[in-house]
C-alpha positions in Angstrom: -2.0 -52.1 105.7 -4.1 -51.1 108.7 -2.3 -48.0 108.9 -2.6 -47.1 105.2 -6.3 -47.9 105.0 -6.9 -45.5 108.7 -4.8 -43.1 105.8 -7.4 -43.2 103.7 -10.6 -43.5 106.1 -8.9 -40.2 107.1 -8.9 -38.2 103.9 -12.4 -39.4 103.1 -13.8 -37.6 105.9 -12.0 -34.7 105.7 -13.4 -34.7 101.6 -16.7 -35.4 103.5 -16.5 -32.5 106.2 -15.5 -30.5 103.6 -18.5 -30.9 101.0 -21.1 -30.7 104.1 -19.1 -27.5 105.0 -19.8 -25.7 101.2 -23.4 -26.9 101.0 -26.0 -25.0 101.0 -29.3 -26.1 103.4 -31.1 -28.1 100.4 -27.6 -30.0 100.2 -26.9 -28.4 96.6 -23.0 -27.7 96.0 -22.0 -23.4 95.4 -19.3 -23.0 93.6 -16.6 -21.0 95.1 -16.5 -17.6 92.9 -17.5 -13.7 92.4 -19.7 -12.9 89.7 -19.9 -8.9 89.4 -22.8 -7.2 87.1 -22.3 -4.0 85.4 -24.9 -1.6 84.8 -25.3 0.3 80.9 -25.3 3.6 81.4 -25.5 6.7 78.5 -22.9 9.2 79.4 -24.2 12.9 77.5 -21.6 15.7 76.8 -23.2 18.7 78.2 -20.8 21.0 76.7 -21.2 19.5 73.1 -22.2 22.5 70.0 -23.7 22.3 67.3 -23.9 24.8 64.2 -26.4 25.0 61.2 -27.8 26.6 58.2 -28.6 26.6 54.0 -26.6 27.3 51.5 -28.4 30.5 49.3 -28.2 31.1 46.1 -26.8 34.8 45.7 -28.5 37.1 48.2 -32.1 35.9 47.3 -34.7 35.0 49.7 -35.7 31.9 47.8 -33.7 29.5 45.6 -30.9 27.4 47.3 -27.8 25.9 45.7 -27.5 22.2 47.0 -24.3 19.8 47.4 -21.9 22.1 48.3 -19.2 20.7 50.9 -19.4 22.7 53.7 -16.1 22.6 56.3 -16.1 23.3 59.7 -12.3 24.2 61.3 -11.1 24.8 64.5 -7.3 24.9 65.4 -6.4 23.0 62.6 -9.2 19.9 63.0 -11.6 20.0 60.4 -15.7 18.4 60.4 -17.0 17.8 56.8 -20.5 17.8 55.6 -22.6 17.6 52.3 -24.9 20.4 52.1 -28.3 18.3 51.4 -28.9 18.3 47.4 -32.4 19.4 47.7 -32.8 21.5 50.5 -29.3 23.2 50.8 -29.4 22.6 54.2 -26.8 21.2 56.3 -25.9 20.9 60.0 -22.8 19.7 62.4 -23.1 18.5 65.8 -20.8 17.4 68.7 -18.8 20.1 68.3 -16.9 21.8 71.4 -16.9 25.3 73.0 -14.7 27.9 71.2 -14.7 29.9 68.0 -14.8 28.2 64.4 -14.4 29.2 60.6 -17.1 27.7 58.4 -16.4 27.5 54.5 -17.9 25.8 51.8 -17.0 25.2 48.4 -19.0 23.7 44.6 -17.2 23.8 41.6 -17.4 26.8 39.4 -19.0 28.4 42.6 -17.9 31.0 44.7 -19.4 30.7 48.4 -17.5 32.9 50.9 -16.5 31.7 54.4 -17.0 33.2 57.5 -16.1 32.2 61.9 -18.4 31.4 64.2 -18.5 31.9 68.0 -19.6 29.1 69.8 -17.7 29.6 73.3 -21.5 31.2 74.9 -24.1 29.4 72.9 -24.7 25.7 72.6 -26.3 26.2 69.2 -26.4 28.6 66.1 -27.3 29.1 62.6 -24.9 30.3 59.5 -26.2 30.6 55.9 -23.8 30.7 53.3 -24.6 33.0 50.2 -23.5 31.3 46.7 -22.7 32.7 43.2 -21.2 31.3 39.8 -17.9 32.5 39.8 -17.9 33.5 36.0 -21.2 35.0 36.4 -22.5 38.7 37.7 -25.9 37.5 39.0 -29.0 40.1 39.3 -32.4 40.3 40.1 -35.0 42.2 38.3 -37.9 44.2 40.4 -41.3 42.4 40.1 -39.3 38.9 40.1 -41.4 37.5 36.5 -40.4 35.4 34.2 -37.8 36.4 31.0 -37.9 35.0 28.3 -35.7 35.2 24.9 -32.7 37.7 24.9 -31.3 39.9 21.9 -27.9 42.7 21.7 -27.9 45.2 19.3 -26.0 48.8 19.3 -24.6 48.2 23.0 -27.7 47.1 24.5 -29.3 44.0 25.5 -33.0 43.5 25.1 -35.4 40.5 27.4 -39.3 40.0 27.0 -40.3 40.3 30.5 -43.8 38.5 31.3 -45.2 40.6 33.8 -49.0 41.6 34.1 -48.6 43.4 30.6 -45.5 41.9 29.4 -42.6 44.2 27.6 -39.9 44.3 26.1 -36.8 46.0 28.4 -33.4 47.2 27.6 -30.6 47.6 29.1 -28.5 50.7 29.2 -25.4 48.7 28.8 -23.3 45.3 28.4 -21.6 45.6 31.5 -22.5 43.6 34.4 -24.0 47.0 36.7 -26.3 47.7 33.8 -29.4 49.4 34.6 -33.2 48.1 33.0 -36.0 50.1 31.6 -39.0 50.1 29.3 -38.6 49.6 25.3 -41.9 48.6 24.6 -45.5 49.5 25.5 -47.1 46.4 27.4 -48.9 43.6 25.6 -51.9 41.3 26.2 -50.2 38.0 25.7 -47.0 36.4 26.8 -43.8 36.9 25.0 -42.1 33.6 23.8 -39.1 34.5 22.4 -37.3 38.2 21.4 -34.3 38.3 18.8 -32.4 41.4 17.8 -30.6 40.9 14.4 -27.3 42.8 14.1 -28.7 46.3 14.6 -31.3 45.8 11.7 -34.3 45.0 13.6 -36.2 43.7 17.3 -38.6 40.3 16.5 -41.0 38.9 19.5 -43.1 35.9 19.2 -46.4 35.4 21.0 -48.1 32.1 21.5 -51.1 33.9 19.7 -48.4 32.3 16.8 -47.8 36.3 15.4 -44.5 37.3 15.2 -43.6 41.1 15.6 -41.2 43.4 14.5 -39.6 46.9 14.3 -36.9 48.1 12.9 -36.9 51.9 14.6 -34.6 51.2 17.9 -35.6 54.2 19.7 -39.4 53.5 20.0 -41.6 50.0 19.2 -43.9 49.7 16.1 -45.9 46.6 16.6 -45.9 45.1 13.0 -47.2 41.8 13.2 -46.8 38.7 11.0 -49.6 36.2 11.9 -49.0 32.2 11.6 -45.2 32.4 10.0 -45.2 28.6 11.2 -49.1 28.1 9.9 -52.5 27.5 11.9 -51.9 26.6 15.7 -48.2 27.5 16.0 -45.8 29.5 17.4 -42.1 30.8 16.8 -40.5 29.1 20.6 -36.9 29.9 19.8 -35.8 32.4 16.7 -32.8 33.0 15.1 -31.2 34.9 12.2 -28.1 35.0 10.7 -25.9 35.9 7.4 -25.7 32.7 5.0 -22.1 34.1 3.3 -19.5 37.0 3.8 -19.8 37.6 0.6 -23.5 37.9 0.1 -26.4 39.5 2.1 -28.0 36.8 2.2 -30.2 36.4 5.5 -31.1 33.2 7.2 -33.8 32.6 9.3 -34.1 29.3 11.8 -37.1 28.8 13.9 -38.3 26.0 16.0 -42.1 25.8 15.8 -44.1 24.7 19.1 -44.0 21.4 17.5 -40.6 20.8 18.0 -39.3 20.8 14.6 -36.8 23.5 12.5 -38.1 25.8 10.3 -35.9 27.8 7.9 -36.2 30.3 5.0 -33.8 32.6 2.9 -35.1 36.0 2.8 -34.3 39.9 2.1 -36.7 41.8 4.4 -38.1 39.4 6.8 -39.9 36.1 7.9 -43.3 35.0 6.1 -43.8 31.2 5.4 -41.0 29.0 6.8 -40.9 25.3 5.8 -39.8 22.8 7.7 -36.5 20.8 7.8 -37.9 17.4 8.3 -34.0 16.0 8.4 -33.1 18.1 11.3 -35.5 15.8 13.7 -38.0 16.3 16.4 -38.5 17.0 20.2 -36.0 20.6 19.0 -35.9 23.7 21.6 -33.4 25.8 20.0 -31.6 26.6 16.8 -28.2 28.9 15.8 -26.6 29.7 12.3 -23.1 30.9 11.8 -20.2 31.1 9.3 -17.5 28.6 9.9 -14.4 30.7 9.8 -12.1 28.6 8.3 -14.0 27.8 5.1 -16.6 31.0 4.9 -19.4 28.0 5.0 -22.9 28.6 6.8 -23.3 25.9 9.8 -26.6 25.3 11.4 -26.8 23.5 14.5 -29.8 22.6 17.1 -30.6 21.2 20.3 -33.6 19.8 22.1 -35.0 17.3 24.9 -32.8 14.2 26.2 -29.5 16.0 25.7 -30.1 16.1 21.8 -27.0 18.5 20.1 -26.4 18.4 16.3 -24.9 20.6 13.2 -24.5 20.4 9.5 -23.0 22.8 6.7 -25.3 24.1 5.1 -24.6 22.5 2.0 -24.6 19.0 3.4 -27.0 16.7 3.9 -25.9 14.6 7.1 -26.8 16.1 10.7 -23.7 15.2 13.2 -24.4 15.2 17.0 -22.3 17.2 19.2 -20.8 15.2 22.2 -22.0 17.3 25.5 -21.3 13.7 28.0 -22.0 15.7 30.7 -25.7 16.5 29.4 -28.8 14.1 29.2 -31.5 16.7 30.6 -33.7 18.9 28.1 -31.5 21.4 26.2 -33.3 24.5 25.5 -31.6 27.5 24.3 -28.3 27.5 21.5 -26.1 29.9 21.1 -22.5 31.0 18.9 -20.2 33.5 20.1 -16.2 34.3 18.8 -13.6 34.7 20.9 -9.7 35.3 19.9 -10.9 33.5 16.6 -12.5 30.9 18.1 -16.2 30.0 18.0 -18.1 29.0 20.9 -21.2 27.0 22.0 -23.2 28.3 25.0 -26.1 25.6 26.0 -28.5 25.8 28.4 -30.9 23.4 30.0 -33.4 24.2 32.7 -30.6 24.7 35.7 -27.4 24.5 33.8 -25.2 26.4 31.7 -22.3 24.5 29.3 -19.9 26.3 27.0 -17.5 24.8 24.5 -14.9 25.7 22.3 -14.9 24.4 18.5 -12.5 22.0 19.4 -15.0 20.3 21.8 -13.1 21.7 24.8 -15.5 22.3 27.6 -14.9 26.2 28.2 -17.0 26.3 31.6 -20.5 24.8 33.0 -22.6 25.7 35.7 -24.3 22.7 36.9 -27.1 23.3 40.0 -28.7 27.1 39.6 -31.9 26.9 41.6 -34.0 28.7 39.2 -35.5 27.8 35.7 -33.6 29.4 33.0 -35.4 30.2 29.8 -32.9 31.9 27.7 -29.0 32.3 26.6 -27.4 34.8 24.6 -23.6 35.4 23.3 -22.5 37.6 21.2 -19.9 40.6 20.7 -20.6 44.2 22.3 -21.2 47.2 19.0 -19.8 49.4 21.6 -16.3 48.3 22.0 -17.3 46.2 25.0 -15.9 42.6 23.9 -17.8 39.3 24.0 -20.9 39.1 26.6 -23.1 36.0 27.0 -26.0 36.6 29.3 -28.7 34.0 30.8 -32.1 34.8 31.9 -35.0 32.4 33.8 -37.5 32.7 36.2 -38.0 34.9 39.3 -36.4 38.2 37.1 -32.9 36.1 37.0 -30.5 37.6 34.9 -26.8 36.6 34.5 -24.1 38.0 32.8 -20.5 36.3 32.2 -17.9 39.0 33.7 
């Protein structure tokens, strides 16, 4: 026993020497480890490139198309990026040193591509230039606003609101078509033109006189005052044949107040009266013959996506499914094609066209300037069907 307990007298002072020997002076025990601390540190690529721009709607200095998808590619990796919505802008960063192709695409939208050299410059700036595909897209001089469009004997015809707005013609259908003077300047704006089937040239003022001449090598100002009565105006005009069979002429208006006017006549417009069943809140109204029964259809459109027809002899207005729209609607028109009628509707930056069957032919959603007008119809000089748009800023466009 004496042995075992010097054993254990033993290992206590060894525990003992051993604590004393890890303490520190104020007798307080240190662990035996390594604790090692790690500074944060931001590591910056000098090398990294960056490339920038807007997307531009044709070659003009203003207007910008946004939303396009713009790509950037180099040997076979690709960078994606939204083209902002309002601004057309877009830019991509953290690229590396070498040479690029940039593309961008919108639907119904041609924007061509292009490379870019980024092997000597950290940074650059590359605009992309947009245009409908469908669409020849042109600028008039002077950059004012057009409004109402008309076609008669191979020409096309605008109101043009410029200091002393006039009426302009074109000296052909085609999408190169030169402009010039028709009509001597007038003191108030234009509204609305029509041009009825080679019989005559009609402009409305907001003076609420509509005017008229039937001579298509020079204009005779013949005015009918208050068509609509006292304090309105003729904002969209149209005119069209009520039967083959008959020469019966049609005229739709819709009044500044929103509603249709119509009235049969032999030589022209005086008192309308209104269509009360057709609605309100109406921008734009179109007659045609239905080709399969030789019935006159009249259809309209106006704010909050509002499309609607009826045969002439009925009584009941049915709306026209257009899912796609729920802005203002403001211009209507009817073309034919291969025996088939279409619908051309515009609203303030968008075009739509439709077949009879409902089909959506085309649309143009996104064009960064206000149109005002649409017109289709078929080319008295052998030229085929042409449907034209015009807006703001001198914008005219004209379906290839």
């Amino acid at each position: 026993m004496k042995v075992f307990d010097g054993f254990i007298i033993g290992l206590l002072c060894l525990s003992l020497f051993g604590l004393a020997f890890f303490s520190n002076s104020c007798g307080e025990v240190v662990e035996d480890e390594t604790t090692t601390t790690t500074s944060a540190t931001t590591t910056t690529n000098p090398d990294a490139r960056s490339v920038s721009g807007t997307v531009n709607f044709s070659t003009a200095s203003i207007g910008i198309l946004g939303g396009a998808t713009i790509t950037c590619t180099k040997e076979g990796l690709s960078t994606v990026t939204t083209a902002d919505a309002a601004t057309g802008a877009y830019e991509i960063t953290g690229l590396t040193a070498g040479t690029y192709i940039l593309s961008a695409s919108k639907t119904n939208w041609t924007i061509p591509g292009f490379s870019v050299n980024l092997t000597t410059t950290s940074s650059t700036a590359a605009n992309f230039s947009a245009a409908p595909t469908s669409w020849e897209v042109h600028f008039l001089a002077g950059g004012q606003t057009l409004a109402g469009i008309g076609s008669m004997e191979g020409h096309f015809y605008l109101g043009e609101n410029r200091a002393s707005p006039k009426v302009i013609k074109s000296s052909s259908l085609s999408p190169t078509t030169t402009w010039s003077d028709f009509s001597a300047g007038t003191t108030e704006a234009i509204v609305e033109l029509v041009a009825y089937d080679g019989i005559a040239i009609y402009t409305s003022h907001q003076s609420g006189s509509l005017y008229s001449t039937t001579n298509e090598s020079s204009w005779s100002l013949t005015p009918k005052a208050d068509v609509l009565g006292t304090g309105k105006y003729v904002k969209n005009l149209t005119f069209y044949s009520a039967h083959r069979s008959t020469s019966i002429l049609v005229v739709l208006a819709i009044g500044s107040d929103g509603q249709l006017y119509r009235e049969i006549i032999g030589s022209g417009p005086t008192q309308l009266e209104v269509v009360s069943s057709a609605g309100t809140g109406l921008n734009a109204a179109v007659g045609w013959i239905d080709p399969e029964s030789g019935a006159s259809v009249e259809a309209v459109c106006g704010d909050n996506g509002v499309a609607k027809y009826k045969m002439v002899n009925g009584s009941t207005w049915t709306s026209v499914s257009i899912p796609e729209v729920t802005d203002n609607l403001l211009d209507f028109s009817v073309g034919s094609h291969a025996g088939d009628i279409y619908f051309m509707v515009i609203s303030a930056n968008n075009i739509y066209m439709r077949n009879n069957a409902g089909d959506i032919i085309e649309s143009v959603a996104g064009i960064p300037y206000s149109l005002t007008s649409g017109y289709s119809g078929i080319s008295a000089a052998g030229e085929g069907r042409r449907s034209v748009v015009a807006g703001e800023h001198g914008l005219i466009m004209i379906h290839k």
